[in-house]
N, C-alpha and C positions, 0 to 999 in steps of 0.2 A: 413466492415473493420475487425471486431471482428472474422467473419468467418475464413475472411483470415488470420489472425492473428492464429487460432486456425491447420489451415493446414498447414502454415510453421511451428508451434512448431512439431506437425507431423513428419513432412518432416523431422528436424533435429534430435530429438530421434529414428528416422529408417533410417537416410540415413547417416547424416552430421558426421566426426572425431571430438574429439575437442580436437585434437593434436596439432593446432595450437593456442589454447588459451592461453592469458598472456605472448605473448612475449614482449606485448608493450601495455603501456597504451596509450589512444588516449587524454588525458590531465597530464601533468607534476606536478599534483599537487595532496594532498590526500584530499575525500569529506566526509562529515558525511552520507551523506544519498543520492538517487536520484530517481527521478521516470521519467517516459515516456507518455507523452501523447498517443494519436489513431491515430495524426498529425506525431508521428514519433519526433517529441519534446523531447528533453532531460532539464530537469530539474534538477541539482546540489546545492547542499547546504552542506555551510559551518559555521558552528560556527550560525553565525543574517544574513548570508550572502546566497540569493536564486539567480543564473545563470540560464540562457534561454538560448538555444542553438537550432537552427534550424535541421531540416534532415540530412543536409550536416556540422553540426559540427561548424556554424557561429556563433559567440554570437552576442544575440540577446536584451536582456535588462538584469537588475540587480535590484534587491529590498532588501532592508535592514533596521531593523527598532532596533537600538543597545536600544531603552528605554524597549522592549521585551524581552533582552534576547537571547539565543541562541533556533535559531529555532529544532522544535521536529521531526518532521514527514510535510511532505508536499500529499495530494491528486491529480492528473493531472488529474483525469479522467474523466474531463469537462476541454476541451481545453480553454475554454472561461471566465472558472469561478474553478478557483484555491484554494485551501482551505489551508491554511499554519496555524499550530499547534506549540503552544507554553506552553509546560505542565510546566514549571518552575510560570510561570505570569499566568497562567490560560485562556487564550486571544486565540482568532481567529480571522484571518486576512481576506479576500477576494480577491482576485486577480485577473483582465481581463487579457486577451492574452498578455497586453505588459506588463506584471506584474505593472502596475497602481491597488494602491488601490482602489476598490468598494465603499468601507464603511468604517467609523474608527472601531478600534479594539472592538471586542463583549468582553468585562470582563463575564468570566464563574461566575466567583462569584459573580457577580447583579445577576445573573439569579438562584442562590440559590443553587451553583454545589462550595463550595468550593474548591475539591479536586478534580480533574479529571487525567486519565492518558492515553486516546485514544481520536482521534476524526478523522471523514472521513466524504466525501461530501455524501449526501444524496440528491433524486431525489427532482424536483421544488427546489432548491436552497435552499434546507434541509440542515441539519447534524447532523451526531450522535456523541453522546460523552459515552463513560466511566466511570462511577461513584466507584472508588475501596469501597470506603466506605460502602455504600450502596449494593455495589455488583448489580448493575441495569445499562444496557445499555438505553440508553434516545435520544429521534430522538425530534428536535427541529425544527420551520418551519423558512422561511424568517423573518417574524415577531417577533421570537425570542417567541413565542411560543409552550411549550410542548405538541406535538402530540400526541405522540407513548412512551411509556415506559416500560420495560418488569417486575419488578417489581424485590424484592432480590436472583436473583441468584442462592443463594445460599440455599432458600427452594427449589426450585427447579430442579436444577442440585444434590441437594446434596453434596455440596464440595466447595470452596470458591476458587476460582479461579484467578492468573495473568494473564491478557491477554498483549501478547506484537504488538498485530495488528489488524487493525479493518478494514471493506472496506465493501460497499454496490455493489453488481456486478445484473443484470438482477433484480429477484424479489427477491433476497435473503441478509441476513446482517451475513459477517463471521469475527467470535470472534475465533483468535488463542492464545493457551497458550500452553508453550511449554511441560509442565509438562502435562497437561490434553487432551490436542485436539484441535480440531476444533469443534466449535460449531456454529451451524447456522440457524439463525431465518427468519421468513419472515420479511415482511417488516410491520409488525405492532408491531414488538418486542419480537413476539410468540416462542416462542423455539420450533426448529423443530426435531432438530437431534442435533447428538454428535458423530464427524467422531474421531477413536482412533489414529488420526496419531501423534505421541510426537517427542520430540525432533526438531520440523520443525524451521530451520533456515528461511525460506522466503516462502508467501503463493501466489500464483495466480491464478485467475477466468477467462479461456478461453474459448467463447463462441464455445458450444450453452449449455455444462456442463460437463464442466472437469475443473479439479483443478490441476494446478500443483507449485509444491513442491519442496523443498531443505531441504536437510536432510544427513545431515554431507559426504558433496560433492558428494552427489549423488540426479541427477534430477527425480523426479519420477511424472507421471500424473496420473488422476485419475477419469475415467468414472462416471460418478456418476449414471446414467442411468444403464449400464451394469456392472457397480463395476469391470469392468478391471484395471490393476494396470500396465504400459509399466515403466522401469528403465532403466535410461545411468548413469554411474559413470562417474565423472567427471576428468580429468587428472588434472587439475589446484586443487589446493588445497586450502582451505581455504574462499571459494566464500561463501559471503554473504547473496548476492541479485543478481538475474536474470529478467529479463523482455525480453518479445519477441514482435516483431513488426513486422509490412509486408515482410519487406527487411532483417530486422538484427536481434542481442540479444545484450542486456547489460548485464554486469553484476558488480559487485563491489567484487573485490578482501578481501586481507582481512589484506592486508597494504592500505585499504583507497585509491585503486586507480582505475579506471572506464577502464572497457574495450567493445569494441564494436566488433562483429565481422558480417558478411555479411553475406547471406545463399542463 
């Protein structure tokens, strides 16, 4: 699926207009955030409030937990097992397909992480979290035991870093800051590399290794094998977030409203 996923984005940066982008939101309402499953799954979140929406645009269930807070960031990228982030409360949620909680909320701070400001699903029902404090990315198992930790940062990069995005994609863990880069570790926490792309509004891992990018309305991917660099500027102005899927692309404007188009 990731294959394919990776040869319509292709497809569309060498073939597709997107003159027709933004004439029409495909929901009547504005979202804080969304992601997309591999199922073609749309995920919306507003304020404490997570929507499920099918392929065809059906909703599908609703999850809300107002004692949380307003949700941060949500993970899809296990259709099964959903990861919803709450950086105000310090808490992470679980979630199966019907958004049914898993497990009650993990308190970050039992676990000795007062401060955190990322966290993304991680493989075996992992997850990594963000430590700003510390400056240490920390990969955590089921059991709520510390695995993997990369240690401060910032002896190491040299620089003390905001990351505003975190996501574990194949064997790799990528840390965006907009000021600094991209930075990406394997998966034991090891610092591998430091790609100099700044400025990046929204980051994505499209198999089998290209990354592609949003960077002040213009999409750009990026070979990582052959260090090619393909660019479409974008006609809609003000795009967020993009995601690609089999069939289509999302993306999130920049009044907070979702649009989908077909390919």
């Amino acid at each position: 699926m990731l294959k394919i996923r990776l040869y319509f984005l292709m497809f569309v940066l060498s073939f597709f207009s997107f003159k027709n982008i933004g004439n029409e939101s495909i929901f009547n309402f504005k979202v804080d955030y969304f992601d997309v499953d591999i199922l073609g799954n749309l995920y919306l979140v507003r304020e404490s409030e997570l929507v499920k929406y099918d392929a065809a645009l059906e909703r599908q269930s609703t999850f809300s937990d107002l004692s949380l807070g307003e949700i941060t960031s949500i993970d899809a990228s296990d259709a099964m097992n959903l990861l919803v982030y709450y950086e105000d409360f310090g808490s992470i949620i679980f979630l199966d397909n019907t958004l049914s909680i898993k497990k009650s909320a993990i308190s970050l701070a039992d676990l000795g992480f007062s401060i955190t400001s990322l966290a993304c699903l991680s493989y075996n029902n992992a997850f990594w979290i963000f430590d700003p404090v510390n400056q240490e990315l920390i990969r955590i198992n089921q059991f709520l035991e510390i695995t993997e930790r990369s240690g401060n940062l910032n002896q190491i990069i040299n620089t003390e870093i905001e990351p505003d995005q975190l996501f574990e994609a194949g064997n790799n863990v990528y840390l965006k800051d907009r000021k600094e880069g991209v930075f990406i570790f394997d998966r034991y926490a090891g610092y591998l590399k430091r790609l100099p792309f700044l400025a990046i509004d929204d980051l994505q891992f499209i198999e089998p290794n290209n990354l592609a990018f949003l960077r002040s309305d213009t999409l750009f991917t990026y070979n990582m094998n052959t260090i090619n660099m393909d660019t479409m500027t974008l006609l809609q102005k003000g795009v967020k977030k993009i995601m690609v899927n089999s069939d289509s692309y999302f993306y999130l404007g920049k009044k907070g409203m979702v649009y989908r188009e077909s390919i």
